[in-house]
Backbone as CSV, one residue per row, in Angstrom:
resi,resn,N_x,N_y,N_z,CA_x,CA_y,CA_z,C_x,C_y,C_z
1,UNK,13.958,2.452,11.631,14.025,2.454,10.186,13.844,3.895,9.709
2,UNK,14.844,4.073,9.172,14.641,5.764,8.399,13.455,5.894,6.843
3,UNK,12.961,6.923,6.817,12.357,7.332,6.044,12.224,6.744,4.428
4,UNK,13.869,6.478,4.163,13.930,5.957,2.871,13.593,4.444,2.739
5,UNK,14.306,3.814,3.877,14.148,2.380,3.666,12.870,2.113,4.294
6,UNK,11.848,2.619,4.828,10.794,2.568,5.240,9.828,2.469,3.607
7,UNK,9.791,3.953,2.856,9.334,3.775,1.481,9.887,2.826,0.851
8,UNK,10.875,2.298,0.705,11.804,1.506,-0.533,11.977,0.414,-0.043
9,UNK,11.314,-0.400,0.613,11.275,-1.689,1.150,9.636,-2.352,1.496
10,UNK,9.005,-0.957,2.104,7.396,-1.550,2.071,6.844,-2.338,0.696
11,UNK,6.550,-3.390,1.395,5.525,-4.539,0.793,4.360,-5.233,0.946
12,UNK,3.272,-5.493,0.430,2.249,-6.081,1.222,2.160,-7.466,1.311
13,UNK,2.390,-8.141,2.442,2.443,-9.788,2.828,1.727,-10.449,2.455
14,UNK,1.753,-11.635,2.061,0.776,-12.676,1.778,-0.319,-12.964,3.109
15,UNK,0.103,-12.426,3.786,-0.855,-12.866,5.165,-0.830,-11.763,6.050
16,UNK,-1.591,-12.081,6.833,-1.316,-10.991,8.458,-2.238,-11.645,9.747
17,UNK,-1.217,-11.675,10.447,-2.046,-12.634,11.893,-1.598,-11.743,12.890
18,UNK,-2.689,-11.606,14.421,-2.144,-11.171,15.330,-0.773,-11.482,15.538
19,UNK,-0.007,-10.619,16.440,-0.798,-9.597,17.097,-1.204,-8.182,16.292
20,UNK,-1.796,-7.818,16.566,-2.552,-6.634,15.630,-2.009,-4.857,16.607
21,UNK,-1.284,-4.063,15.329,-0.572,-3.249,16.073,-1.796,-2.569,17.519
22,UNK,-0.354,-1.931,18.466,-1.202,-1.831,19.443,-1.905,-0.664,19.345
23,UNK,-2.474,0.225,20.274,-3.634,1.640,20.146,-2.657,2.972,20.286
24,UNK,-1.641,2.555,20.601,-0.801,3.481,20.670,0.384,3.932,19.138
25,UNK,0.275,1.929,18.843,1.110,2.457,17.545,0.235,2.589,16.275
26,UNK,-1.083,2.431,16.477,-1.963,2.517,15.505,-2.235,4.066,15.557
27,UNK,-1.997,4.544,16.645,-2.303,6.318,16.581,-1.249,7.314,15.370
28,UNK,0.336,6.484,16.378,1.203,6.861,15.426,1.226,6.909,14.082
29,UNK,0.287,5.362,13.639,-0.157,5.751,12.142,-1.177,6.356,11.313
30,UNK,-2.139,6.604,12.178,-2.937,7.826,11.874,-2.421,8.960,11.844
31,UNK,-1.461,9.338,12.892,-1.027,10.860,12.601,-0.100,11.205,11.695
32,UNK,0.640,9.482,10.843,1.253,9.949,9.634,0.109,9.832,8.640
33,UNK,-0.946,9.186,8.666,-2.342,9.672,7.793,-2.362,10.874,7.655
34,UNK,-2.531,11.450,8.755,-3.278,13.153,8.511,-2.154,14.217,8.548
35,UNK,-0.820,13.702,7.745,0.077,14.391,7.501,0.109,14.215,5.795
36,UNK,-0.914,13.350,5.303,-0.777,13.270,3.577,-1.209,15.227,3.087
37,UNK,-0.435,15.485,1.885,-0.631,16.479,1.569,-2.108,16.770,1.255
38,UNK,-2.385,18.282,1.451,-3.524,18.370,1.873,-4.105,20.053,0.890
39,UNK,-4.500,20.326,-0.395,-4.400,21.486,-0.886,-5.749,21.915,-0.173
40,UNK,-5.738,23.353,-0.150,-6.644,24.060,0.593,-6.958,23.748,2.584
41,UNK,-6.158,23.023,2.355,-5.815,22.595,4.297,-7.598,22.076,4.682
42,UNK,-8.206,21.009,3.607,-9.358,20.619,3.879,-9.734,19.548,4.953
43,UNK,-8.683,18.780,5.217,-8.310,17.462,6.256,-9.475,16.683,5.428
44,UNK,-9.814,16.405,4.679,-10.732,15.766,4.371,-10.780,14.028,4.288
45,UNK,-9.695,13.518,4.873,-9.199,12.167,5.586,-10.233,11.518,6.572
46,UNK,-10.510,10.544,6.322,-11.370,10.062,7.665,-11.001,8.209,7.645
47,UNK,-10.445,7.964,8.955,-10.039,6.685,9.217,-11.261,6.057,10.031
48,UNK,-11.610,4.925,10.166,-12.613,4.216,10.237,-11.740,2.547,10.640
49,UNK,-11.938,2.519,11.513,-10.956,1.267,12.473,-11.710,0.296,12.927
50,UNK,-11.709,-0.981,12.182,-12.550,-2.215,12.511,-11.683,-3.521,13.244
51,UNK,-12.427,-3.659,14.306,-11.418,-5.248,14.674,-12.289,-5.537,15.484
52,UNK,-12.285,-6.706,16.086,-12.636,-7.610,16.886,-14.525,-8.270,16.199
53,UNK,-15.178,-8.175,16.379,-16.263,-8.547,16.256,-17.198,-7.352,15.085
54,UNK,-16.476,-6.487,14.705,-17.137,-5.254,13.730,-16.392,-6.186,12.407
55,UNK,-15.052,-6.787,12.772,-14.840,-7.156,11.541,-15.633,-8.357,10.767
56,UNK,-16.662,-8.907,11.717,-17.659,-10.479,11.373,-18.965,-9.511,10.794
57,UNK,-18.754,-7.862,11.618,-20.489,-7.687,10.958,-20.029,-7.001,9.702
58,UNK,-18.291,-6.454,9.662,-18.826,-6.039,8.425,-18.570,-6.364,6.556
59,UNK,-17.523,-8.097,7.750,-18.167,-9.375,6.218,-19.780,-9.648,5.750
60,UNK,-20.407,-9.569,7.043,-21.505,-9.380,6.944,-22.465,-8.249,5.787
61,UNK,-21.789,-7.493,6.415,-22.338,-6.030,5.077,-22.097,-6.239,4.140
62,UNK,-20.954,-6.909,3.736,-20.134,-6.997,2.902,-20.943,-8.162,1.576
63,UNK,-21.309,-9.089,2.385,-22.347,-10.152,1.593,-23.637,-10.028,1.484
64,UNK,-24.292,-8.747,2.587,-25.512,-8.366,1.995,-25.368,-7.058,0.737
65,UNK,-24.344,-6.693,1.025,-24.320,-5.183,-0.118,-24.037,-6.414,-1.970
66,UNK,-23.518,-7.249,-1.556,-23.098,-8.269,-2.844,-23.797,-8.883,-3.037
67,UNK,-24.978,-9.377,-2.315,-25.922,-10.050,-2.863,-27.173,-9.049,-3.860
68,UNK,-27.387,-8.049,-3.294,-27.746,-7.005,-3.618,-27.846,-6.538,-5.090
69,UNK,-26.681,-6.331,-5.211,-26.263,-6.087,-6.514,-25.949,-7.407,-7.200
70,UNK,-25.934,-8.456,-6.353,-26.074,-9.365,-7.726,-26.843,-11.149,-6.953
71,UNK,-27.985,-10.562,-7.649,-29.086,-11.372,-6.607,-28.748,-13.249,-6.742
72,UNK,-28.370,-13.487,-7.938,-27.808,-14.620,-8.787,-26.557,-15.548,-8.292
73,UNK,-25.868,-14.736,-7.184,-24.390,-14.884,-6.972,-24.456,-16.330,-6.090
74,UNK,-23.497,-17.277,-6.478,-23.912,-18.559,-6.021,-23.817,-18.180,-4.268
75,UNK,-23.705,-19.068,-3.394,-23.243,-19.164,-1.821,-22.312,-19.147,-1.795
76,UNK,-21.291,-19.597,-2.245,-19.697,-19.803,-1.862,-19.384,-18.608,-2.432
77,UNK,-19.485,-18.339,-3.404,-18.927,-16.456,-3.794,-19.836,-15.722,-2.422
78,UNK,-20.851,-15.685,-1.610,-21.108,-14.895,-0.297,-20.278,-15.063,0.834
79,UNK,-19.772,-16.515,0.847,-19.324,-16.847,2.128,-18.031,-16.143,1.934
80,UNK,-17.398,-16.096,0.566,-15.589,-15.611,0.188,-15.720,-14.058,0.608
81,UNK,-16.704,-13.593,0.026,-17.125,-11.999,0.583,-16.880,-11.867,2.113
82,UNK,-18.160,-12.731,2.554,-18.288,-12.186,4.045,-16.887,-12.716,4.999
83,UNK,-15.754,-13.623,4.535,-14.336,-13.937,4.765,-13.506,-12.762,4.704
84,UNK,-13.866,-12.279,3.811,-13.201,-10.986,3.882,-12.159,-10.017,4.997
85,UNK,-13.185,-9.588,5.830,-12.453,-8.626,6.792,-11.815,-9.564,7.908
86,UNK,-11.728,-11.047,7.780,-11.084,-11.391,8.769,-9.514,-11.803,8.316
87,UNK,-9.158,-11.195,7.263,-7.933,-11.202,6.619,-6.451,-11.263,7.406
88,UNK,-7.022,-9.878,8.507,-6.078,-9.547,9.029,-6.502,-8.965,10.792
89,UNK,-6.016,-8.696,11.403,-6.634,-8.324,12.991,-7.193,-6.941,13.194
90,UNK,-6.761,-6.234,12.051,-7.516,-4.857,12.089,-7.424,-4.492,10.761
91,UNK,-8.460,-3.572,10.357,-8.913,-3.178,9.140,-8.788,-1.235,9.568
92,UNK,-8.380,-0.749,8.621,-8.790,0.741,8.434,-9.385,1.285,7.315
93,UNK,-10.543,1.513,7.352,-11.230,1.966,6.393,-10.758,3.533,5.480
94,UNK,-10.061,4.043,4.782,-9.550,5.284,4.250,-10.365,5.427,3.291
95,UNK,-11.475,6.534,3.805,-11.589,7.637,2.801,-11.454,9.299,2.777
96,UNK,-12.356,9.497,2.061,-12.078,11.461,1.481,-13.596,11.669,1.573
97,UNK,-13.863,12.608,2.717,-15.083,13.463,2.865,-15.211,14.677,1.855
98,UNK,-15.808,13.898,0.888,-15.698,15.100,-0.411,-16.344,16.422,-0.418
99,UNK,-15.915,17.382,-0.626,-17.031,18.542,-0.843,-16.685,19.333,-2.101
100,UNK,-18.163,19.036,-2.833,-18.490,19.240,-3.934,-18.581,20.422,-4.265
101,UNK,-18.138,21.191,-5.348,-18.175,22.361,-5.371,-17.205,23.779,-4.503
102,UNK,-16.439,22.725,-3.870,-14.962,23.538,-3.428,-14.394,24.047,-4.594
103,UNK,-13.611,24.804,-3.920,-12.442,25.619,-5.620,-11.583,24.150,-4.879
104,UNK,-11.008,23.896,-4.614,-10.623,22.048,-4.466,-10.758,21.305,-5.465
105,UNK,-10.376,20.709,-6.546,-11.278,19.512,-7.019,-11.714,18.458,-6.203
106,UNK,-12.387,17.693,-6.398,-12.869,16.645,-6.145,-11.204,15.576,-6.338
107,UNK,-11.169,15.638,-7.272,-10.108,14.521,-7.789,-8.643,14.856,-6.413
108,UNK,-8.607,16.052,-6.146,-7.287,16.608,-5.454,-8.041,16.210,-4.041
109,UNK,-9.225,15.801,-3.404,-9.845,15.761,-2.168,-9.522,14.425,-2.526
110,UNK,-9.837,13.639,-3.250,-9.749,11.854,-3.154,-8.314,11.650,-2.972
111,UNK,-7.022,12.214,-3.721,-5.969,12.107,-3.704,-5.515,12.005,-2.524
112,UNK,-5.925,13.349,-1.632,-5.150,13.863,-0.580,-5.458,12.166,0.340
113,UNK,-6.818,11.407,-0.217,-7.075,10.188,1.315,-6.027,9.128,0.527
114,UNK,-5.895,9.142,-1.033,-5.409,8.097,-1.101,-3.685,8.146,-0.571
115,UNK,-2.878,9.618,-0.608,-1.893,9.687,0.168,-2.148,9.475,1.789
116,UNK,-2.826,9.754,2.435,-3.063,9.576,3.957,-2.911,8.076,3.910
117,UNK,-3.341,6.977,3.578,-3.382,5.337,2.975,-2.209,4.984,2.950
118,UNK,-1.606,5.508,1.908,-0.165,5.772,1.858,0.679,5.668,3.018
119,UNK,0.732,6.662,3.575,1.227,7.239,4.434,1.239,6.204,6.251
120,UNK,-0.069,5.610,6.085,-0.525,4.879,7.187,0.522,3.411,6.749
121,UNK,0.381,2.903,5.137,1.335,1.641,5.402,2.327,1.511,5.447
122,UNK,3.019,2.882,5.059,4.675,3.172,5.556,4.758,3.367,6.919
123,UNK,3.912,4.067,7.657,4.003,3.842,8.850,3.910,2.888,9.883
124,UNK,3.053,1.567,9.295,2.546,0.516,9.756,4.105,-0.726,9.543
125,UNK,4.742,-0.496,8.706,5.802,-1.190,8.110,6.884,-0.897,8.554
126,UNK,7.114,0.673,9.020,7.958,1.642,9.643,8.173,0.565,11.350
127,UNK,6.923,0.709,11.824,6.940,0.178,13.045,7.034,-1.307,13.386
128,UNK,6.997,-1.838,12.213,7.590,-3.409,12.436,5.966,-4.284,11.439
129,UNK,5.113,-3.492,11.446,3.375,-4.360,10.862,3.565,-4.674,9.552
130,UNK,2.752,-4.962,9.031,2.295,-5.609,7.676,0.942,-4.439,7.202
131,UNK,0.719,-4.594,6.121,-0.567,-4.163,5.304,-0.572,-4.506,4.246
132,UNK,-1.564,-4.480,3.553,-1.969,-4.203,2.585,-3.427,-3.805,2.336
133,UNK,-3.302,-3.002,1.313,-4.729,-1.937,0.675,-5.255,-2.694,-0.632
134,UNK,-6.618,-2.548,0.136,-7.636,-3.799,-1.027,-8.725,-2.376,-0.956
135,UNK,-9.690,-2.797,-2.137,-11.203,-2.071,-2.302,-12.024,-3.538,-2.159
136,UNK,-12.595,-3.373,-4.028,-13.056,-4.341,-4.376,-14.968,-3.078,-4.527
137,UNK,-15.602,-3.965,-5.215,-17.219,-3.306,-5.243,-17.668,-2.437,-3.851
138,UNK,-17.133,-3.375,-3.183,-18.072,-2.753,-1.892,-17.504,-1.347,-1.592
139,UNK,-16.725,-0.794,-1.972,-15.992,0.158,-1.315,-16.558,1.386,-2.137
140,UNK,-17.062,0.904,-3.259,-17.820,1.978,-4.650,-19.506,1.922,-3.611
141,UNK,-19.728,1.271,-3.107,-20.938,0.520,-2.648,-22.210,1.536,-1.856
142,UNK,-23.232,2.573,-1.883,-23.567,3.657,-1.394,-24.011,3.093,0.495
143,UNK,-24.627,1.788,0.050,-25.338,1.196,1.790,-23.843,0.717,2.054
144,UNK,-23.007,0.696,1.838,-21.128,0.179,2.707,-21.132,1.686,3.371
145,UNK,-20.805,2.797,2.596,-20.315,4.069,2.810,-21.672,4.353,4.201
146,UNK,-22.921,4.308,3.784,-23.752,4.696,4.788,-23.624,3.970,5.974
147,UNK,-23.096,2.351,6.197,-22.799,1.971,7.541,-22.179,2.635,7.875
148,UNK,-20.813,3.224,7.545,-19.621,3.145,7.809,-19.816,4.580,8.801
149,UNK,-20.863,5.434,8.619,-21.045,6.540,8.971,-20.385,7.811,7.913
150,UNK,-20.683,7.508,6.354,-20.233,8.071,5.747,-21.343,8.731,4.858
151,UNK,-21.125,9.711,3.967,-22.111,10.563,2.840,-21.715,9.387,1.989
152,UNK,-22.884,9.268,1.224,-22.923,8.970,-0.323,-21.682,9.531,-1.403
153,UNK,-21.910,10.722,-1.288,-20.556,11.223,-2.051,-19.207,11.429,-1.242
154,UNK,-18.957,10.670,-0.265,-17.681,10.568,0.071,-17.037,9.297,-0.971
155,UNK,-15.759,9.153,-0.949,-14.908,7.919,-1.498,-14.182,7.250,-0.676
156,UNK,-14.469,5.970,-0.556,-13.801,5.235,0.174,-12.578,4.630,-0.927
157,UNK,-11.683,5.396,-0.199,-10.121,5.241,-0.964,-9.242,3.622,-0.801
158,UNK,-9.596,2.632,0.134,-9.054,1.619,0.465,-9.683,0.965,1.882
159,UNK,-9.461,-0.085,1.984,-9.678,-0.444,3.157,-8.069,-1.251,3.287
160,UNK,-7.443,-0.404,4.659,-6.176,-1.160,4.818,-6.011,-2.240,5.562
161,UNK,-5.557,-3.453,5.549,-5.358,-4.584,6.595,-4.310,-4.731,7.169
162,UNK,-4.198,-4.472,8.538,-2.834,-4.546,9.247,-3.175,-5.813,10.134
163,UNK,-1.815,-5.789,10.709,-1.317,-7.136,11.741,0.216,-7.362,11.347
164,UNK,0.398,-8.396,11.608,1.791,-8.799,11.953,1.948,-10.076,10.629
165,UNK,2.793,-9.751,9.755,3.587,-10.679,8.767,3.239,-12.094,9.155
166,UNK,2.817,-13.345,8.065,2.996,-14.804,9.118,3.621,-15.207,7.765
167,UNK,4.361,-16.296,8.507,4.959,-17.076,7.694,6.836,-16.451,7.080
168,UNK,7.025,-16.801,6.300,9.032,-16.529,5.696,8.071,-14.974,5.189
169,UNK,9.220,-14.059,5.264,9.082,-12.790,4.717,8.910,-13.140,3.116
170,UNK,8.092,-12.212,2.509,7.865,-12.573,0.713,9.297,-11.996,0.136
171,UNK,9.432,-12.743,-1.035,10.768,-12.344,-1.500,10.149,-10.529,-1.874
172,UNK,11.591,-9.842,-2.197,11.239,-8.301,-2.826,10.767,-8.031,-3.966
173,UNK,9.781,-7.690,-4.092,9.357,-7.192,-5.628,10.423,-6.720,-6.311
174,UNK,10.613,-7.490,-7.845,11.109,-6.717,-8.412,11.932,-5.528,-8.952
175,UNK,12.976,-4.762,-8.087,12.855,-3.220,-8.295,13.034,-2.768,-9.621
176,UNK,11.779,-1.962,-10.024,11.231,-1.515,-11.109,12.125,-0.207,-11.943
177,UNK,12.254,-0.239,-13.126,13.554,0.739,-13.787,12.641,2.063,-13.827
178,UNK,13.553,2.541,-13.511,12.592,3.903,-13.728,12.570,4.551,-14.938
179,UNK,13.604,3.825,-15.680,13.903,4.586,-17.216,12.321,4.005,-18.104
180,UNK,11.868,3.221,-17.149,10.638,2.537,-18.079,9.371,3.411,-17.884
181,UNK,9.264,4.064,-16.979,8.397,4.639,-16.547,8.639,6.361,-16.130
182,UNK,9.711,6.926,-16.182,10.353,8.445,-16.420,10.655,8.638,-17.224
183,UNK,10.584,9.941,-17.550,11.282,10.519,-18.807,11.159,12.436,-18.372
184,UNK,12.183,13.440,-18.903,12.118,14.414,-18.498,11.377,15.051,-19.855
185,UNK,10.926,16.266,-19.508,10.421,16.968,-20.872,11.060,17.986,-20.938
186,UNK,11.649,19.059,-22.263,12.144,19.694,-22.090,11.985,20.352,-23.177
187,UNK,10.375,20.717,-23.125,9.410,21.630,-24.157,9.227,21.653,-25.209
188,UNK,10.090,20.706,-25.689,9.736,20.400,-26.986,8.496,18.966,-27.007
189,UNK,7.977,18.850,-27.987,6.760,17.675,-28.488,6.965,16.730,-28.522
190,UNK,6.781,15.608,-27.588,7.380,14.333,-27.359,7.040,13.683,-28.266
């Protein structure tokens, strides 16, 4: 699949079941991760790869960091939480190791992970997989970021879910007009 129809066809599936890409093609999509543009050449990308039994502890985290913050929350909203990471056969955690006070912004360091994200589900889709990129609270969450082996002020940009498509392919989104959403400027006061 070439480049274009790789961007202009990626979609995220209603599902994803093993088999879960392999270690070799999961590399391949890391190294289109750490090809997202990058100002000041900071690499400030960090992938974080959950499957097999990390993905039960870290529904787990997932329903203690939510109970946490909301002590009230019935059981069945914990159990939907801690369901979570078994969505799909592997999870990649994407964030941006921020550093504060770079001539960098901050905002241009979060960017650069949310293109690396990017970049990983075109590649994941490229090679035949599925994804899709979820957050949700936990991902804002300071004890999520500290399992994860992360700073407090890092941003966790997505957590991606790969595996393999199940079920009839989803019909195509929509394709969206661009006249709705472009427009050129041409210095004068819109």
């Amino acid at each position: 699949m070439d480049a274009i129809e790789a961007l202009t066809t990626r979609r995220s599936p209603a599902k994803l079941i093993e088999p879960a890409p392999p270690d070799e093609h999961l590399r391949l999509m890391l190294r289109a991760g750490a090809r997202a543009p990058d100002h000041g050449r900071l690499r400030p990308w960090r992938f974080i790869v959950l499957r097999g039994a990390a993905r039960e502890r870290f529904g787990e985290l997932m329903a203690e960091t939510l109970k946490a913050r909301a002590p009230e929350i019935p059981a069945e909203v914990l159990q939907r939480e801690k369901q979570k990471p078994l969505r799909a056969p592997v999870i990649v955690v994407v964030a941006a190791a921020v550093q504060e006070g770079h001539k960098i912004p901050v905002i241009e360091q979060i960017l650069s992970g949310g293109a690396a994200a990017q970049n990983v589900l075109v590649a994941a889709h490229a090679l035949g997989y599925g994804g899709m990129w979820r957050t949700g609270d936990s991902a804002y969450d300071d004890r999520v970021k500290e399992a994860l082996g992360l700073a407090r002020g890092d941003a966790i940009v997505g957590y991606l879910y790969l595996g393999t498509p199940a079920g009839r392919p989803l019909i195509p989104p929509d394709e969206p007009d661009p006249g709705s959403f472009v427009r050129e400027w041409t210095g004068a006061p819109a």
